[in-house]
Each structure stands twice: as C-alpha cells, then as structure tokens.
C-alpha positions as CSV (number, residue, x, y, z in Angstrom):
1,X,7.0,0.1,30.8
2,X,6.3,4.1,31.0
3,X,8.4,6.2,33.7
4,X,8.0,9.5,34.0
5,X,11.1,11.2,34.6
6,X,11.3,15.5,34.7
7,X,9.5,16.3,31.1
8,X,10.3,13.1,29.6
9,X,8.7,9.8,29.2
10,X,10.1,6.5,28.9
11,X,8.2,4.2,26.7
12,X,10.8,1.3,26.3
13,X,10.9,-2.5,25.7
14,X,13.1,-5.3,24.5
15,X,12.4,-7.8,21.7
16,X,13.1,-10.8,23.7
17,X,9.6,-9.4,26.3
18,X,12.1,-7.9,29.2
19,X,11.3,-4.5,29.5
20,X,13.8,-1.6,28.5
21,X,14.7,-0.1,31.7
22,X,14.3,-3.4,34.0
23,X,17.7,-4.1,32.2
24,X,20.4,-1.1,32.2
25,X,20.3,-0.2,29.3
26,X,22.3,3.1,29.2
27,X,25.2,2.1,31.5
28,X,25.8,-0.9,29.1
29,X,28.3,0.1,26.3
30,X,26.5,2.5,24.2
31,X,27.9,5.4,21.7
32,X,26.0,8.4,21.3
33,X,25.0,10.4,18.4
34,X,23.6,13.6,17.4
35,X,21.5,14.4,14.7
36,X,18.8,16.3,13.3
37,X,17.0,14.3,11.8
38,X,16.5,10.3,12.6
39,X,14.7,8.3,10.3
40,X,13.7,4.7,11.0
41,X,12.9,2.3,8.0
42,X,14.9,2.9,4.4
43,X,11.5,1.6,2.3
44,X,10.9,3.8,0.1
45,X,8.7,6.8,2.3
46,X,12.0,6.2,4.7
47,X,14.4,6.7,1.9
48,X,12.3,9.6,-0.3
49,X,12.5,11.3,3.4
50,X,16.7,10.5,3.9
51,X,17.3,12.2,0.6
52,X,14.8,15.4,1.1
53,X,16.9,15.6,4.4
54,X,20.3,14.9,3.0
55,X,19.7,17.8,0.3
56,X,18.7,20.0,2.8
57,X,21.9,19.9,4.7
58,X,20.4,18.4,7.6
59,X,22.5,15.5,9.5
60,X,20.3,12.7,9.3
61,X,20.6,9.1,10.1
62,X,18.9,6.0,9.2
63,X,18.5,2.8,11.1
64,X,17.4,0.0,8.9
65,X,17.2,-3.7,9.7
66,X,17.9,-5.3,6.3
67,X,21.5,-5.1,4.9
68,X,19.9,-5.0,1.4
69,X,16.6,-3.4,-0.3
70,X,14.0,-5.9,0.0
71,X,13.8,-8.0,-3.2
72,X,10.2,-9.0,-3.2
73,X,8.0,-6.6,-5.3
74,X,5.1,-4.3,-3.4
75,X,4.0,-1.3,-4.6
76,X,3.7,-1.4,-8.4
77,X,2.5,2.6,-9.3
78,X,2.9,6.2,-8.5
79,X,1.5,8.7,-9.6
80,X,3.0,12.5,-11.2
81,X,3.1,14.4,-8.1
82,X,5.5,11.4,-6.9
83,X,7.6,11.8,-9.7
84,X,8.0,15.5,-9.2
85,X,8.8,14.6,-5.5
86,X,11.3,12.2,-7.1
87,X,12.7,15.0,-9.5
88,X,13.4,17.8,-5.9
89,X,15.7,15.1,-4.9
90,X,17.5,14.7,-8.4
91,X,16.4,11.7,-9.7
92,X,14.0,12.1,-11.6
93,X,16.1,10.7,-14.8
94,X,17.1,7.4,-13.5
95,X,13.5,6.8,-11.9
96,X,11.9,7.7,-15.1
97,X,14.3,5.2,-17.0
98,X,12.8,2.2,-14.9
99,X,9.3,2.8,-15.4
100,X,6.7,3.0,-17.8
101,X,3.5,4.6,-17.8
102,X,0.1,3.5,-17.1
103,X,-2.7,4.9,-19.3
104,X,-6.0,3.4,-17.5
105,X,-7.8,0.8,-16.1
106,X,-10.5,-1.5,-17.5
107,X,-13.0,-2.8,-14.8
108,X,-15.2,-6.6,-16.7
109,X,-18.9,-7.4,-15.4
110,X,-19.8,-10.5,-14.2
111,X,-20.6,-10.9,-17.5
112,X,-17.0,-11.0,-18.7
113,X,-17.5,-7.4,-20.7
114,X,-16.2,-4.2,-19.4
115,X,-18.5,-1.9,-17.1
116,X,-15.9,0.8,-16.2
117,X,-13.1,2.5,-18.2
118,X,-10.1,4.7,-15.7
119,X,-8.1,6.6,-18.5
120,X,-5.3,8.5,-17.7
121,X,-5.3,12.5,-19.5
122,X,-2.8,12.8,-21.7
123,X,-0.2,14.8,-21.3
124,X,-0.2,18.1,-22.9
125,X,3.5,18.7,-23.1
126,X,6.6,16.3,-23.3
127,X,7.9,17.4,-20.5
128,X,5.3,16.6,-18.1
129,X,5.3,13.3,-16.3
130,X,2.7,10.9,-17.2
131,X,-0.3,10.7,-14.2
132,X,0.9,7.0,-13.5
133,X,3.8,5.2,-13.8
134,X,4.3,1.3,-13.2
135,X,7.7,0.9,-11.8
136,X,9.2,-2.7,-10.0
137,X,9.5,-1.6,-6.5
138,X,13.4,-3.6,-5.6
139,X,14.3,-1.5,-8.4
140,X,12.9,1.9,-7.2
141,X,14.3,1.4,-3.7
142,X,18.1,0.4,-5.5
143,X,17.4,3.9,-7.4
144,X,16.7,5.5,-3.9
145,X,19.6,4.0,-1.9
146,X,22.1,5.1,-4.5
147,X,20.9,8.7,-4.4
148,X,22.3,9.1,-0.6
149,X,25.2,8.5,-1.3
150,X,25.7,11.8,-2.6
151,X,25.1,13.0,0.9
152,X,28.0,13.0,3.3
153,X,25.3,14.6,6.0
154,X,23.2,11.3,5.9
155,X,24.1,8.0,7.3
156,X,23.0,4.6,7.3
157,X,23.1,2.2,10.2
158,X,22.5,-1.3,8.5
159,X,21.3,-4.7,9.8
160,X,20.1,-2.5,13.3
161,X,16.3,-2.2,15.0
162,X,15.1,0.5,17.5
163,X,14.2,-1.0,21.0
164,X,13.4,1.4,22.8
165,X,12.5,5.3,22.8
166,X,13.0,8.3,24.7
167,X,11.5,11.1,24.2
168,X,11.3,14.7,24.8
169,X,10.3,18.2,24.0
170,X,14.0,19.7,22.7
171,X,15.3,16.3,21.3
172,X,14.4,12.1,21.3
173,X,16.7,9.3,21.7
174,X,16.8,5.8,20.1
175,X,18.2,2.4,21.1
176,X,19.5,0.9,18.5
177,X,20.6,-2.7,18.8
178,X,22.2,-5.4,15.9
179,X,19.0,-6.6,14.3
180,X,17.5,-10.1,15.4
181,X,16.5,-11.7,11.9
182,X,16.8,-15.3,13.5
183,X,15.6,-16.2,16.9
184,X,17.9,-16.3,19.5
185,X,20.3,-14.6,22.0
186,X,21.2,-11.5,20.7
187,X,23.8,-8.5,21.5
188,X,23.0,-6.5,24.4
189,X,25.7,-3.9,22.7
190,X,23.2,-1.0,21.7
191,X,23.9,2.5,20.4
192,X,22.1,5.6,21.6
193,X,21.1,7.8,18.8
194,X,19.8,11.6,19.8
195,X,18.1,13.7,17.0
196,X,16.3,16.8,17.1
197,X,13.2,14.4,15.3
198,X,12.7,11.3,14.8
199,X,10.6,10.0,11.3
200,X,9.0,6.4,11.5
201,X,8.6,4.9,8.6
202,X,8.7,1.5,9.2
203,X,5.6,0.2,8.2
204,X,2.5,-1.5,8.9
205,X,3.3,-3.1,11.8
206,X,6.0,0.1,12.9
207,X,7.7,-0.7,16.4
208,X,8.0,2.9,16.7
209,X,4.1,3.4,17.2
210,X,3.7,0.4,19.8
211,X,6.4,1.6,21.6
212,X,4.5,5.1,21.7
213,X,1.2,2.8,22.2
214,X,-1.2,4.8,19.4
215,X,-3.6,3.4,18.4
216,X,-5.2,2.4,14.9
217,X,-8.3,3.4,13.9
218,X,-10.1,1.0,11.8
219,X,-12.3,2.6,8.7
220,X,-14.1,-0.9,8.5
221,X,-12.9,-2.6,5.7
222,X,-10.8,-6.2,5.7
223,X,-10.3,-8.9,2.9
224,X,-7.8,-11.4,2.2
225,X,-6.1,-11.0,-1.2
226,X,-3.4,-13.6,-2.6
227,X,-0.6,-11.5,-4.9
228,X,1.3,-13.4,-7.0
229,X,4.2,-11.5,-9.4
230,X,5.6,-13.0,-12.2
231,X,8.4,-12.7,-14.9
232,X,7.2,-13.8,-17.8
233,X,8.7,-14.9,-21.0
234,X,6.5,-15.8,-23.8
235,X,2.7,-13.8,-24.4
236,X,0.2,-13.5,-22.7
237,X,-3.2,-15.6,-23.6
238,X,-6.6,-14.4,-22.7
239,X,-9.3,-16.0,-21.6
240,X,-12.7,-16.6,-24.2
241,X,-14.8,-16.3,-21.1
242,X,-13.7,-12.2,-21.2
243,X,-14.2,-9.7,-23.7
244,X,-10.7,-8.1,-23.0
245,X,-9.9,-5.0,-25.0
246,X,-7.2,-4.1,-26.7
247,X,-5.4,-1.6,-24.5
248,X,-5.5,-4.2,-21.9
249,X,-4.1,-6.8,-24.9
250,X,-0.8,-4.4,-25.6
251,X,0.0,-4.1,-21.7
252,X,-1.1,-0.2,-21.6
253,X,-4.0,-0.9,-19.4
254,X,-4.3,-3.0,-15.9
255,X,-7.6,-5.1,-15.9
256,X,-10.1,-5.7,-13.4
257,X,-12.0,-8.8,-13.6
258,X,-14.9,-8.3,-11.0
259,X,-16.3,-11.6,-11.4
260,X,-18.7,-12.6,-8.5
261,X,-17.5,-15.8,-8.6
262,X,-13.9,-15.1,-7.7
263,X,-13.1,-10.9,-8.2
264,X,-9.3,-10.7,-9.4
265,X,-6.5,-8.5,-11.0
266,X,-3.7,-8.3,-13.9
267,X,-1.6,-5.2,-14.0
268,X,1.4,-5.1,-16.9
269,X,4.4,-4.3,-15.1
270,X,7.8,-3.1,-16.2
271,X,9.4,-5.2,-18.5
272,X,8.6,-9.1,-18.0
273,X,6.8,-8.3,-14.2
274,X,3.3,-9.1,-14.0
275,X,1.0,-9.4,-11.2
276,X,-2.0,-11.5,-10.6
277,X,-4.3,-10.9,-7.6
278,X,-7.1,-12.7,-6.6
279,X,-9.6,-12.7,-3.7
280,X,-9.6,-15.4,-1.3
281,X,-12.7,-16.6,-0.1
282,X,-13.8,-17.2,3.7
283,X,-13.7,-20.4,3.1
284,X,-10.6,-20.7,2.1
285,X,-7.4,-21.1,4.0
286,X,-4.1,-18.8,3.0
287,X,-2.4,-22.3,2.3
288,X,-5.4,-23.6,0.5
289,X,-4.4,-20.7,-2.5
290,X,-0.4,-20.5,-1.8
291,X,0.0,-24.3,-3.3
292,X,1.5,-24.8,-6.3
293,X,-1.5,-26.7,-8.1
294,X,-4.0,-23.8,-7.2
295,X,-1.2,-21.2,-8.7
296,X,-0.4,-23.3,-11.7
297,X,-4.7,-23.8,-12.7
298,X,-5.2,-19.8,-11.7
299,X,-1.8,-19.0,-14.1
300,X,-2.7,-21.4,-17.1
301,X,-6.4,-19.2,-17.9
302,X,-3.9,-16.3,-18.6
303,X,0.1,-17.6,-20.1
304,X,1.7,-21.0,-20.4
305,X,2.6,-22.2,-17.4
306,X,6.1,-22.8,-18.4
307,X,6.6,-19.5,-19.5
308,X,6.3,-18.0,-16.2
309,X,8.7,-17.2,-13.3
310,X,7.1,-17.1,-10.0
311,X,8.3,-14.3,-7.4
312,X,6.6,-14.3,-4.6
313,X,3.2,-15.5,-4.0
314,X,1.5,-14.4,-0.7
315,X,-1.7,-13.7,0.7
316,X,-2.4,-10.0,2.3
317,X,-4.9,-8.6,4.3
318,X,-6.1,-5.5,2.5
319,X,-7.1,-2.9,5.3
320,X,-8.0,0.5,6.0
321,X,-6.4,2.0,9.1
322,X,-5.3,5.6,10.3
323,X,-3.3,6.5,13.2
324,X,-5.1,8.4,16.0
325,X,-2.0,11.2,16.0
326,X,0.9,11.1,13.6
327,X,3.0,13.3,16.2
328,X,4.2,12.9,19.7
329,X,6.4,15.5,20.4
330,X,9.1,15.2,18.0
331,X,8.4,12.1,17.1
332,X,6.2,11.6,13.7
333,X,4.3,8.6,12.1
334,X,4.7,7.9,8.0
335,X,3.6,6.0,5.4
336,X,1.9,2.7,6.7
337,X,3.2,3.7,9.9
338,X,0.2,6.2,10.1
339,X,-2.0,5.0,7.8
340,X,-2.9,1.7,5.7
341,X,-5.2,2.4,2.0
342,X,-6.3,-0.6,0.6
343,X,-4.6,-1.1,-2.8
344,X,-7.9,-0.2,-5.3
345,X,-6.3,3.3,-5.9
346,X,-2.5,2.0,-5.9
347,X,-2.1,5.5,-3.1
348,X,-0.8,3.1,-0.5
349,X,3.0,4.2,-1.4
350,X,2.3,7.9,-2.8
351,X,0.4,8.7,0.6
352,X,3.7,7.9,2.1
353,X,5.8,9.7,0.2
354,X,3.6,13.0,0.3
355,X,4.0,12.7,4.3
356,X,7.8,12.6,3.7
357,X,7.6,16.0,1.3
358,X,4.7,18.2,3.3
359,X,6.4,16.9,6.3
360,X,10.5,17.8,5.0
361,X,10.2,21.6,4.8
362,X,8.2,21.9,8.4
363,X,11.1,20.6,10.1
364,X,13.6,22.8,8.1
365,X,11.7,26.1,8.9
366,X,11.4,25.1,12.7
367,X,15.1,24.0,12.8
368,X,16.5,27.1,11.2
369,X,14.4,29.0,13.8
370,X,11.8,30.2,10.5
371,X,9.0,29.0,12.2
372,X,7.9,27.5,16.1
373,X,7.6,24.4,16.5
374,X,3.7,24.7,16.4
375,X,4.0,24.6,12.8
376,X,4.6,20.9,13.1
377,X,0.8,20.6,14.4
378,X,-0.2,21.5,11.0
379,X,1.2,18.3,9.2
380,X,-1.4,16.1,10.3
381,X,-4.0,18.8,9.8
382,X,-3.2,19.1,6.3
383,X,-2.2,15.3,5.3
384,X,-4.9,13.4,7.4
385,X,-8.2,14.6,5.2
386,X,-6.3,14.0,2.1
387,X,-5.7,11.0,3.3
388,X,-8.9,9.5,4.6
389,X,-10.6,10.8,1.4
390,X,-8.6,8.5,-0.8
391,X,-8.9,5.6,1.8
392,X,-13.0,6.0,1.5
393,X,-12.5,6.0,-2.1
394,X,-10.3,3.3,-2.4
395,X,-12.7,1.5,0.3
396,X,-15.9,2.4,-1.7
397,X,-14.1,0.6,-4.8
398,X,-12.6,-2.4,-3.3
399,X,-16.5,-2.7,-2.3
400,X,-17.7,-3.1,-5.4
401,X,-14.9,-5.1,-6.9
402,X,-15.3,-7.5,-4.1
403,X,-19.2,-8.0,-4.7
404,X,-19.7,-12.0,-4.1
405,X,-23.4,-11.9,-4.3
406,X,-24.5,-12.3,-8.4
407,X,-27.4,-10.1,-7.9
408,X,-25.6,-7.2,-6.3
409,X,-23.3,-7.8,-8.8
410,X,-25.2,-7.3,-12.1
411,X,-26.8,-4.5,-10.9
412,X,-23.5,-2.8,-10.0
413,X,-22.6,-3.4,-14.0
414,X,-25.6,-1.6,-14.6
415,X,-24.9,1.6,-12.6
416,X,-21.8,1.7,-14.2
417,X,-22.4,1.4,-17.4
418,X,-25.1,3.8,-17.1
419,X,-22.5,6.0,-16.2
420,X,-20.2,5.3,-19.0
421,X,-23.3,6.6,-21.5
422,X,-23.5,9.6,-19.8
423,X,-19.6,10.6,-20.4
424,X,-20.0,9.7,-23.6
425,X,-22.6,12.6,-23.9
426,X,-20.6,14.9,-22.2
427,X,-19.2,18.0,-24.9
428,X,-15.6,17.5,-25.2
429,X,-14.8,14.3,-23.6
430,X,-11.6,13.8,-24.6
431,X,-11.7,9.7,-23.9
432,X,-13.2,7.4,-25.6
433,X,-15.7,6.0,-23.9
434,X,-16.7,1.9,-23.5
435,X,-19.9,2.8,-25.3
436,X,-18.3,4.2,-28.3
437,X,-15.9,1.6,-28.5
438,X,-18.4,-1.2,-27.9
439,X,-21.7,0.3,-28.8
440,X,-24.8,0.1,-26.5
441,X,-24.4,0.2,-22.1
442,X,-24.1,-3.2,-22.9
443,X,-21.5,-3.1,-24.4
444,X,-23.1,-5.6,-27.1
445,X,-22.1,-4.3,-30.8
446,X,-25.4,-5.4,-32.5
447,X,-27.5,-2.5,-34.0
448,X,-30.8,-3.7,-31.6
449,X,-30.6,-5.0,-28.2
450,X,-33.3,-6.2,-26.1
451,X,-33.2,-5.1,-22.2
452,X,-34.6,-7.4,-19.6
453,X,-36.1,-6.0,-16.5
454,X,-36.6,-9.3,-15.0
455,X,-32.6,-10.2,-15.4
456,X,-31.7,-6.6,-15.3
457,X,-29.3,-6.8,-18.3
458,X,-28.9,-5.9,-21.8
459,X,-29.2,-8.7,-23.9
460,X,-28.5,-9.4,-27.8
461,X,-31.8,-10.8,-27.6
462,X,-34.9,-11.3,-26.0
463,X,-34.2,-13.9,-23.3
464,X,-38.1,-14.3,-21.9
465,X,-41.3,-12.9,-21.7
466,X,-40.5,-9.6,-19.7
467,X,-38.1,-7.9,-22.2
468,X,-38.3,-4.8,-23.9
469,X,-36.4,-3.8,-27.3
470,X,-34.6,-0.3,-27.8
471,X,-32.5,0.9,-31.0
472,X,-29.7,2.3,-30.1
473,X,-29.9,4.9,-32.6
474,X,-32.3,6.2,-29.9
475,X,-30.5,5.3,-26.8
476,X,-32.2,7.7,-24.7
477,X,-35.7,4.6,-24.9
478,X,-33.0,2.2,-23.0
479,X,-34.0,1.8,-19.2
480,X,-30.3,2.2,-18.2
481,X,-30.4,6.2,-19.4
482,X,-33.7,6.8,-17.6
C-alpha cells in the first residue's frame, strides 16, 4: 500500500497479507524511539555496522529476529581488508584467535590433475594479516555480538521484525513487532523506532527492500549447489581418481574438483569444520541430493563415514544480483540486501562488510554537520563498480568450474594450463608454479610427453595416429605455448 502524505511516503504491510495502514497501526500501543542510526539484521554486515556505529558515539539500535546468532555455518573466508575492518572496531585479537589462514586454491581437470594454482602472497611482515582467513561463521558472529556490549549507545531489540516503513527526508520510522517464527496469530503490540538512517542488512530476501519495492537486477547467472559442513574426527582420505597435492593434503589449500561429470568443492575449515559442495544437476531434485544415502556415498570418496559429523546439509541457489539503488532517502541497502556474488571468490560477506565501513564514516560527517547529505549519493557510486567487478569475476569462474560438457571442459584445462607455463616464465615469480611442481602443462612428470591434437591433451604417450611428441627440455615445441 503507498500513501503519499506531505513529503513522506508510506510503503507499509503486515506479515499476515493485511496491509499496514488498513489496520491502525500508530494509534495501537506503540513506544517511540529515537536514534541515529537504525540497523536491521545482526548477521555479520548488520553487526560489523552496530559496532562502527557504537564506537562512533552514535545511538544506534538493532532489530533482529533471532534471539541467538544463527548456528548453521555460511560464509567460511575473508579476506585482510576485512580483518583490518575487524581491527577499527577492536577486535581484531579475538577474531584472529578463531581463524586460520588460507594460502591458495588448487583448481583439478577433468582429468583429475590440477589446471589452476590461486596462491595467496606471503606476508612480508608479522604483523600484517594474512590475504585470507578461514573462520566458522557462528563463531565470528558470537565474536561480533560480544563486542557491543561495550557500547552503552547501541541497543539490541531481540526476537523482533520490521513491518512496515516510513520514510522521510530529515528522519525514517520502523514498525517493529515480536517476531513470527511459527505461524500463527501474532501480537499486534508494535514499537515505533525513528532514526536519523536506517541500515538494511538483512539479507537476501531483505523485507526492508520489498517494502521500498527495488528491484533486483539479474547479472545472468543461476545454479543449484548442495553445501554440506562437517566436523570431522579422524583424516581425511583422498580419492585415486585425483592427483591431489600436498598443500591441499595438509589442509593449507581449498580444492576445486572441476569434473565435468559432477564439478564440486572441499575447503579445510577451522579446526574439525569441513565443507563439501557439489553441483546439482537439472535433473536432479534438491531432495534427490539432501538424503542420507546420497550424502553418505558423496562423504565415503573423501573420510570414513563414521568419522564425520554432519551440520547442515542444504541446497542453494548460487546467483548474481544487484540492487537497482542502495539508497532511498535515508534509508540504505547492505550486504545481500543490495547485492548477491556467487561464492567462486568467497566476496559474498566482505562486499558486505566494505558497505558497512565506506558507508559508517558518510553518515558521521553528514550527522555532525561535516558534510551535506549529498555525500551519501557517493556510497553507491563508489561501492557498486567494485562490486559488480568481483560479481563478473566470480560469475566468469563459477562458468568454468561449472562446465558439464567434456569437450568444453578439456579445452578449458588447456587454456589454463597454458597459462600456468607462462607464470612460470615470468622473472621473479615468487610462487611456485603447477608446472614446476609437476613438470610439463600436463602436469605429467615424465621427461617426454606426447600431445594429441585430435584429443587436445597432453598425454604420457602417444594415444593414436595424430599425436605429436615434444621434450620438455624445449617446451616452447609444445602446442599449448604456441
């Protein structure tokens, strides 16, 4: 329902389909607050933003519909310009103590033999944070929670949902009503919170943008992905059918099996937490992979069975969406609430957070009268390219990892590993490359391989009548570095 009423507009509705406003609403027993800042959601962009506010002395509440953090893992790595973010707010130490870096990513063929090395620089001083960091997100958002606290200027308003939104040029107000995790009749007692601006971070499917009707606009890209995390307690077993290396072996790297046949993912974890993700094809129905017989076979290629703990196990649609506007007024999208990255870049949660920082010190400047409020048009200006530039990375890889067709496929292992010969001719590269740990393109450690143009591989030997030999002492003869 939208009234227009002086300089505001009304954009209201209730969860059980009535509209906000057919009912009244404000004549019913409400309280009101006032604050500067109101954030909506306590995930972690929603609570990175409470404590940026709190330690900027800015009265700030929250209105979250869980009672406790959500105890299903998500997000699984951030990167160092997170961590600094982490260390303005003050904790720094005790986020650092729950995590453990990440030093690269190893991407197998359909051949089973890696095609693509991701290798995290080192650091050049002990003091710097390491470029990514695996963490176990009910942990992180414990970490978070805690940390406000310290903040008498912040409060929390637990177990409560926004249903409804007014807003206007000078200030916005939310109704705020108990939460309805069950269905059923619930309280038409509501509070009415006014704040200076209003912060939505409440996800993908954010109430605050419906209720402010923007739209999504859809980069193109859509699959179905079944996550399954795990506790494990004995080792890890690797499958013959994959030439994994070693960093992958000792839990420093995450692996990437793109396998035409069925493309999935391990990533270490903190501690005993792994994750397994696997694509799920169109033929397949989300409770054809959620039962426990197609877990168990998909677990037993990789750890005992009875070694492992499940925790959650759910299928996901990976997508790549952006907001049309992140403001309206003084009312601002965040995180998944303005954009969606599919995970092949792990950015979904650092875009997030980076809205709550570049977003933080805007307000502050226009509060304290620093700056007009037309400096607040300039947060979307600067986050939004940053943004779709890692989505149409992250797209562009989830493309090739999700390559079903065999021929497409092989030839996508030879691009790449034609580009892992050419770092390792680069002067000065620090890393080592796949080809210096594994010899040839191919990856194959005999001293003469044989390349077939008719099966566009490198072979140990000569598999027909339309192959060519090369040595790699002169590697340069090999088609792949033509």
């Amino acid at each position: 329902m939208v009234n227009s009423i002086g300089r505001r507009q009304y954009i209201c509705f209730l969860l059980d389909g009535a509209p906000y406003g057919a009912r009244p609403a404000f004549s019913m027993k409400t309280h009101t607050s006032e604050f500067d800042v109101a954030i909506v959601g306590l995930g972690p962009v929603g609570a990175v933003a409470a404590n940026l506010a709190g330690a900027a002395g800015l009265r700030t509440i929250v209105v979250e519909r869980g009672d406790q953090p959500y105890v299903m893992p998500r997000a699984i790595v951030f990167d160092a310009e997170i961590m600094r973010i982490f260390s303005s707010i003050g904790l720094a130490k005790e986020v650092a103590a729950a995590t453990r870096a990440l030093e690269g990513s190893i991407y197998l063929g359909a051949d089973g033999k890696p095609i693509r090395a991701f290798r995290a620089r080192p650091r050049s001083h002990e003091l710097q944070w390491h470029p990514s960091n695996l963490f176990y997100q009910p942990e992180l958002e414990r970490i978070l929670r805690n940390g406000l606290l310290r903040f008498p200027n912040v409060t929390v308003l637990r177990e409560k949902e926004v249903v409804g939104v007014q807003k206007g040029d000078g200030s916005s107000e939310l109704a705020v009503a108990a939460a309805r995790t069950t269905p059923g009749p619930g309280s038409d007692a509501r509070q009415i919170v006014r704040s200076k601006f209003v912060l939505a971070c409440d996800g993908a499917s954010s109430t605050v943008r419906k209720l402010l009707r923007i739209a999504l606009e859809d980069i193109g890209f859509e699959e179905r992905w079944l996550v399954l995390d795990a506790l494990v307690n004995g080792a890890l077993q690797w499958p013959t059918v994959y030439a994994v290396p070693e960093e992958v072996r000792s839990g420093r790297y995450s692996l990437m099996v793109c396998d035409p046949a069925r493309p999935a993912t391990l990533i270490p974890g903190v501690g005993r937490h792994r994750r397994w993700e696997y694509m799920v094809m169109e033929y397949e129905k989300d409770d054809d992979v959620l039962g426990e017989t197609w877990l168990s076979q998909r677990l037993a290629q990789w750890v005992e069975p009875s070694d492992v703990e499940i925790v959650r196990s759910a299928v996901y649609r990976f997508r790549a969406l952006i907001a049309d506007r992140w403001r309206e007024q003084n009312i601002f999208l965040l995180g998944d609430a303005a954009h969606q990255t599919p995970p092949f870049y792990g950015q979904g949660m650092c875009h997030g957070i980076r809205d709550a920082a570049q977003l933080m010190w805007r307000l502050c400047l226009v509060k304290d009268g620093a700056a007009s409020v037309a400096a607040l048009d300039s947060y979307q200006i600067e986050r939004a390219p940053h943004v779709r530039e890692i989505i149409a990375a992250s797209v562009m890889a989830g493309a090739e990892v999700c390559k079903l067709d065999p021929a497409a496929a092989r030839a996508r292992d030879i691009e790449f590993r034609r580009v892992e010969l050419e770092r390792a001719d680069r002067p000065g590269w620090p890393f080592p490359t796949l080809s210096r740990q594994f010899g040839t393109a191919s990856l194959i450690p005999a001293q003469v391989a044989c390349y077939c143009r008719k099966c566009c591989a490198c072979l140990p030997r000569e598999c027909c009548s339309d192959w060519m030999r090369f040595s790699r002492a002169d590697s340069r003869s090999c088609p792949l570095n033509q």
